[in-house]
N, C-alpha and C positions, 0 to 999 in steps of 0.2 A: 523714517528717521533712523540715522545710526546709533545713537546712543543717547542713553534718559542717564547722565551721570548723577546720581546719587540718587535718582527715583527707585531704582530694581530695590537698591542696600535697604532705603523705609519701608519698601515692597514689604520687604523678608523680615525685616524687623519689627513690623508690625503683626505678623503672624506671628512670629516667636512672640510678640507680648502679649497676646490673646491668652497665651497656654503659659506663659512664667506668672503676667500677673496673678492669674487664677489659680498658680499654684502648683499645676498641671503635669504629668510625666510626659507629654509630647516628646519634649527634646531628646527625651532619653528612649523616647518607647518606639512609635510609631512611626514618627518623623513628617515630615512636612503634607504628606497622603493625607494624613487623619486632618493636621490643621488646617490645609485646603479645603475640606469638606464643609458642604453646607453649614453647618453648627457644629461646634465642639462639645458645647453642653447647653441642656435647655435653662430659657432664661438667664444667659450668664450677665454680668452685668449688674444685674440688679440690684437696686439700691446700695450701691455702692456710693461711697464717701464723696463729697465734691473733691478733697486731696487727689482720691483714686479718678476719681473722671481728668483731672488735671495733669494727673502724671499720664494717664493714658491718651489725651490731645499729645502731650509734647513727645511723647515715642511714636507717634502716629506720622509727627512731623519729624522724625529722624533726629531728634533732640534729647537721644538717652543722655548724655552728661547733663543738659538742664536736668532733665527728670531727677536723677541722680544728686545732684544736689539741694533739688525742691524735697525729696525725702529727708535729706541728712538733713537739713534747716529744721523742719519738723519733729524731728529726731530730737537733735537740740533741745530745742525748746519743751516740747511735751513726749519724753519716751515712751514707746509704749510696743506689746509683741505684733500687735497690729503693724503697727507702722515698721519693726524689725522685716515684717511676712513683706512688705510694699516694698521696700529696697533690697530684700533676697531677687522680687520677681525684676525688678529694672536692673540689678548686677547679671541676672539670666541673659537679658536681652543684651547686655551691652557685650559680655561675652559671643553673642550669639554674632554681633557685628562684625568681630575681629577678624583681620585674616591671619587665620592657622595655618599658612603656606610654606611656613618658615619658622627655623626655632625661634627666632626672638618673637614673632607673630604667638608661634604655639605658649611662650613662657608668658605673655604677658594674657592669654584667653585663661589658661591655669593660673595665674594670680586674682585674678576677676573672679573665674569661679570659688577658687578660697574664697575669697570676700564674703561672696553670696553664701557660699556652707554657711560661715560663721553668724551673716545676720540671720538664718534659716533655723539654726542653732537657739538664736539668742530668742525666739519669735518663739521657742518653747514655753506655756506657760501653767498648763493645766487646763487649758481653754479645751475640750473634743473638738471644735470645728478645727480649731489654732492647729492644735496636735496633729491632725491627720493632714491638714495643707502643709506644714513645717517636715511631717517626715517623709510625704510623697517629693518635695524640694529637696530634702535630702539626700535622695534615692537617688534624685534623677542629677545631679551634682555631681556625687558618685560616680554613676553612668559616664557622664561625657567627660570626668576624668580619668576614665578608665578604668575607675575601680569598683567593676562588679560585684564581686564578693561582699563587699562592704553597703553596696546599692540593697541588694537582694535580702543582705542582716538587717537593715536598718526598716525594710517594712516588717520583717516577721517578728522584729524584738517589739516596734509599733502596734501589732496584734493583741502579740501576748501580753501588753501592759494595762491592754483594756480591760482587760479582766474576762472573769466571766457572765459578770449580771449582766440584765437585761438592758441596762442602760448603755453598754458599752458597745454594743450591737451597732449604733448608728456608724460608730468610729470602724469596728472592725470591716463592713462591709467595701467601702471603698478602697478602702487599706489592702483588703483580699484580693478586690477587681481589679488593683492597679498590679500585684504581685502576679496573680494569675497573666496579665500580659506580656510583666515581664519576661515568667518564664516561656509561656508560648511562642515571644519574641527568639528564643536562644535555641528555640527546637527540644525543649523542654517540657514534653505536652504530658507526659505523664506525673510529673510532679506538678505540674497547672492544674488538673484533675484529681489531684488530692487535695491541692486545697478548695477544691471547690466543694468534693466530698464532706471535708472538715467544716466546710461553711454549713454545710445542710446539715451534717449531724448534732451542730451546736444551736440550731435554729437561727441563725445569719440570713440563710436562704433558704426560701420556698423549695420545695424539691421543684414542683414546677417550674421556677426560675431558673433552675439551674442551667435548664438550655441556652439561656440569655449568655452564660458564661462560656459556654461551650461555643456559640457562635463569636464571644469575643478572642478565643482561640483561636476561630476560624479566619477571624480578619488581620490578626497579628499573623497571622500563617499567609495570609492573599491570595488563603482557599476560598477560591470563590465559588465553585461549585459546593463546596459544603455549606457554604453561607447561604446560598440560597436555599437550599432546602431546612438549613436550621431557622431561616428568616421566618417560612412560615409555621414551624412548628413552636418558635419560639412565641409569634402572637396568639398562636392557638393556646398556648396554657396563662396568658395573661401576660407577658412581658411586655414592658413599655414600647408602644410601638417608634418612638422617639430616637429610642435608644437602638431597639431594632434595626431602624431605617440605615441611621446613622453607622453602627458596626457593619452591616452589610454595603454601605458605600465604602467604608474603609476596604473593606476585603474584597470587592473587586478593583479596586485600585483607581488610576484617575482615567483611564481611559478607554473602559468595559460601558460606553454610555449605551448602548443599543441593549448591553442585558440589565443593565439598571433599569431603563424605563419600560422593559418587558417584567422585570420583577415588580416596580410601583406599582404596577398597569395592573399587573394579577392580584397584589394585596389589596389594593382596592374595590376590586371585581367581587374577589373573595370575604371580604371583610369591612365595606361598606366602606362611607366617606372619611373613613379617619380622615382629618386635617393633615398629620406627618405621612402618611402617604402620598397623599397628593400634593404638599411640602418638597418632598423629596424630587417626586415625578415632574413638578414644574422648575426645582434648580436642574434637573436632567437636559429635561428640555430646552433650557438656557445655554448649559456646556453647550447643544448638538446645533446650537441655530436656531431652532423654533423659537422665535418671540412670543408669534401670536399664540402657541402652544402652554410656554412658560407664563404667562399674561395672567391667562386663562385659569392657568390651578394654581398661581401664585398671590391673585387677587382674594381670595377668599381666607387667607391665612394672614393679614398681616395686623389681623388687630390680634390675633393666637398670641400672649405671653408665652409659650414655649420657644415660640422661633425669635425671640426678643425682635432687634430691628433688620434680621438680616433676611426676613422676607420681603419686608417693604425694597429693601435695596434691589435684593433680586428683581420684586418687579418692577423698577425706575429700571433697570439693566434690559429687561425682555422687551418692555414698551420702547427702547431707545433702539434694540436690534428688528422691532417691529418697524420701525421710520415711525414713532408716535414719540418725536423726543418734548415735544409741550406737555404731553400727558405724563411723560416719566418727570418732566421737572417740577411738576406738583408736588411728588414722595419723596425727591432728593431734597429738596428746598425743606421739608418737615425732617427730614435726619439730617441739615443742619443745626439744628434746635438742639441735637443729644451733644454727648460728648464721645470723647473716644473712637473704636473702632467707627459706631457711626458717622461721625465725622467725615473717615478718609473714606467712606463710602459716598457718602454726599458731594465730596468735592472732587471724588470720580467721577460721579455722574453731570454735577454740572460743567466738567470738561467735557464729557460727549456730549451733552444739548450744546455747548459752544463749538463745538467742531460741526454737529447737524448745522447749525445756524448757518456757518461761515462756508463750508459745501453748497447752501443754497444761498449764496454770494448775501448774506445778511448780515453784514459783518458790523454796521453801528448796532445790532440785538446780538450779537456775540462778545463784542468788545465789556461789556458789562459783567458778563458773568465771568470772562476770565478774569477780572480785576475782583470780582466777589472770592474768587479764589486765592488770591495771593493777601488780599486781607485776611486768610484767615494760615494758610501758610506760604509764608512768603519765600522759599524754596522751592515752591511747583516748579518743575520744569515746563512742562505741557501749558501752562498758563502765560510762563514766559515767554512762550516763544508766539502763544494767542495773538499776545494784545501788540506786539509789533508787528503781524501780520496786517492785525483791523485797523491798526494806524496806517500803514503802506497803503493795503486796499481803500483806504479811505481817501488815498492822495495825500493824505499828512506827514511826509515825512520826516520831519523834526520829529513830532511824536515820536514816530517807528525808531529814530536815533537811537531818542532818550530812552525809548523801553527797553531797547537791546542795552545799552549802556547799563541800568538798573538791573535787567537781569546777568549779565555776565559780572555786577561787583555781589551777587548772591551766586550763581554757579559762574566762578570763573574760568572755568575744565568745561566747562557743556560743550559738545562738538558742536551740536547743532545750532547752537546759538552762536559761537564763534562760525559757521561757514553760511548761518543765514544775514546773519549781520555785514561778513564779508561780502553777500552779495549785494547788498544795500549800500554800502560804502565805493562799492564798485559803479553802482549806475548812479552815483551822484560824482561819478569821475574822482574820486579820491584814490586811485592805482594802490600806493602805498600799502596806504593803510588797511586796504583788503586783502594785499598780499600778506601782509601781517596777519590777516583774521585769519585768512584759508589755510598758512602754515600750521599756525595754532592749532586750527580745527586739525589738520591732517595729525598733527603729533599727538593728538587726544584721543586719536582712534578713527577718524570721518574720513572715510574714504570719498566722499564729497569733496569735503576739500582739499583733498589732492589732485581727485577732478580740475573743477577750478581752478586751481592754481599751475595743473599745466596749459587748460585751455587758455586761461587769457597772459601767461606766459609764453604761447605761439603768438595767438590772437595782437595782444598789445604792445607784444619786444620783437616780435617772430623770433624768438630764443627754443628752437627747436632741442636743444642740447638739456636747457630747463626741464622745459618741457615734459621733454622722456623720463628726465625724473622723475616727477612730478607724476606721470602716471604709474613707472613702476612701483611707488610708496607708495600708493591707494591700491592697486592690485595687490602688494602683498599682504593688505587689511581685509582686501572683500573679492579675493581671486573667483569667483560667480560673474566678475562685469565683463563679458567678453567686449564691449566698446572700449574698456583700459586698454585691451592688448593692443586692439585696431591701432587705436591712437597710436601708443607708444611705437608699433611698430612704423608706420608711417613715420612720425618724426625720424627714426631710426633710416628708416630706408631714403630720407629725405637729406639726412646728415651726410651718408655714403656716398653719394651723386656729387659732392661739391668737389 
């Protein structure tokens, strides 16, 4: 398929809301590596508001302006810093949408994030949890407008205001872990290691843990060689192995999967069944292909509150690349029950049980589950373009019309749906009107339908001159197709002869 229009943009946007709703420096820190990773934080989620589950379906669904103003309605009505922190993390995300390709692009992601500073700002209340998600949001605001200096003041003034009792420990320590990233992020490792210094001598941190910090240097760095050896020295003095697991996947980055799952492999060997070891080791094995691998160590973790519901997804994802997609619709069908990220988890999975389904020509037991998906976001592209399939395949093609119809007045830009539709328009002999689709498609990016549209441009007019058009525009979309050139040359040498 050539393009999922507006599925990649929810893609991204949904990762960005994992890490603004929660408050999170992703955007500013680590960037996309760390929020790809298996978990960001253990148990995140939890018990969180139904408001908060609700705004995280509708960003889920590519619907930050709802979002956005489902907050401010609340807002309205009951103020609160709570709710200030909810509309900083959705102004994150909506910025994070923008395109920044161009100044007027770049001025209105810089007005968005003002916004967000200011609710971030106003979310101040004396609250320590409040305080410490309000001024890592601040930091990281900062950041992606550029203004470091101001990022880097705004968590060390955050420290220093905790004070020094024992109570203010809880605030100062993440407050530290997120500075220490910072600066290891900027090649800053010597001033990262005094604050860490600083933490231990205040009693913040375990001397012992300090490695744990040291390895987070290590993964903002994408030393991966020092990660691993800090990986096991860091479990040896007691650091969470969670956390462990997870900075050491950051730090070898996203595509070191053969020393990933030689590092799980040993932590476990060495240190028995931790659950996040073998957590880790089974999303590994998922990246590399191994289903029945992933299956296997991902099964025994998913009632584990640390991994909240993104082991269970993983293993509906392993059993589906195992060909056991009945057995994965089981766990996807239960993380339709949550809200939020598990959601677009669920209704990824049950697109793959509906693609297995319709592969093994089952297409009235696929036609269902794609329509269970578009009730729940009616923008699935992949859903849309299902259930005209299971209509066609079924012989029904009225149906198959009317579903392309419904899905092209929700993505009216989908190539795919504009050059599958054109061909369905075309074998019911309406020429026209398919010529109309496959242009579409082609100006939308399909080089498909530029295909089509010069083949049955020879095929239906013998308009060789078309034609070659028609194929040079699709070659300049997807120049890999060496049958574009064929073609076009052909008509070309076809034209010359007259």
């Amino acid at each position: 398929m050539n393009t999922r229009n507006g599925t990649a943009r929810r893609t991204r946007g949904v990762a960005a809301a994992v890490v603004a709703l929660a408050a999170g420096f992703g955007a500013g820190g680590t960037g996309e590596a760390a929020q790809e990773a298996p978990a960001a934080k253990a148990g995140a989620g939890a018990g969180a508001s139904a408001l908060a589950d609700e705004v995280a379906e509708l960003l889920v669904q590519g619907r930050s302006a709802d979002a956005e103003n489902r907050v401010r309605d609340e807002l309205r009505s009951a103020p609160s810093p709570a709710l200030e922190l909810e509309l900083a993390g959705v102004l994150r995300v909506r910025a994070g949408e923008l395109e920044a390709t161009s100044e007027f692009g770049r001025s209105l992601q810089r007005g968005v994030l003002e916004e967000a500073l200011a609710a971030y700002r106003a979310a101040r209340a004396g609250d320590p949890a409040l305080d410490v998600a309000t001024a890592i949001g601040i930091a990281s605001c900062h950041v992606l407008l550029g203004r470091e200096a101001e990022a880097e003041a705004t968590l060390r003034e955050a420290i220093a205001a905790s004070g020094d009792a024992e109570a203010g420990r809880a605030q100062r320590r993440p407050l530290a872990s997120e500075l220490v990233r910072f600066l290891a992020l900027r090649g800053r490792v010597e001033p990262a290691r005094e604050v860490i210094a600083a933490m231990v001598a205040r009693g913040d941190l375990p001397a012992k843990e300090a490695v744990v910090e040291e390895l987070r240097i290590a993964a903002s760095r994408k030393d991966g060689a020092a990660a691993q050896a800090l990986a096991f020295e860091a479990v040896k003095s007691g650091g969470d192995p969670y956390e462990v697991c997870f900075l050491a996947w950051d730090a070898l980055g996203e595509t070191a999967f053969e020393t990933k799952l030689s590092l799980y492999s040993r932590l476990l060997d060495s240190h028995g069944a931790e659950p996040a070891f073998r957590y880790y080791r089974g999303a590994t094995r998922l990246f590399m292909g191994d289903g029945a691998g992933a299956a296997e160590d991902l099964a025994s973790c998913i009632d584990d509150a640390r991994f909240g519901e993104r082991a269970r997804g993983y293993l509906g994802r392993a059993l589906l690349v195992d060909g056991r997609a009945e057995e994965a619709l089981v766990h996807f069908t239960t993380l339709l029950g949550k809200r939020g990220e598990a959601t677009k988890e669920a209704l990824d999975g049950l697109i793959g049980v509906a693609v297995a389904r319709a592969r093994a020509r089952k297409f009235a037991d696929a036609l269902p589950l794609y329509e269970q998906v578009l009730a729940r976001d009616p923008w699935n592209g992949w859903a849309h373009l299902g259930v005209p399939l299971c209509h066609r395949s079924l012989g029904d093609l009225e149906r198959a019309a009317a579903a392309y119809e419904a899905g092209l007045a929700a993505l009216p830009d989908d190539a795919q749906l504009l050059n599958d539709y054109g061909l369905l328009r075309h074998a019911r002999g309406e020429r026209k009107e398919a010529r109309e689709l496959f242009e579409r498609a082609l100006g939308a990016g399909s080089a498909d339908g530029g295909e089509n549209l010069g083949v049955f441009a020879l095929r239906d007019d013998g308009d060789a001159r078309a034609a070659a058009d028609s194929f040079a525009r699709a070659l300049a979309i997807d120049p890999s197709r060496p049958r574009l050139r064929f073609y076009r040359e052909l008509c070309l040498a076809g034209l010359a002869t007259r």
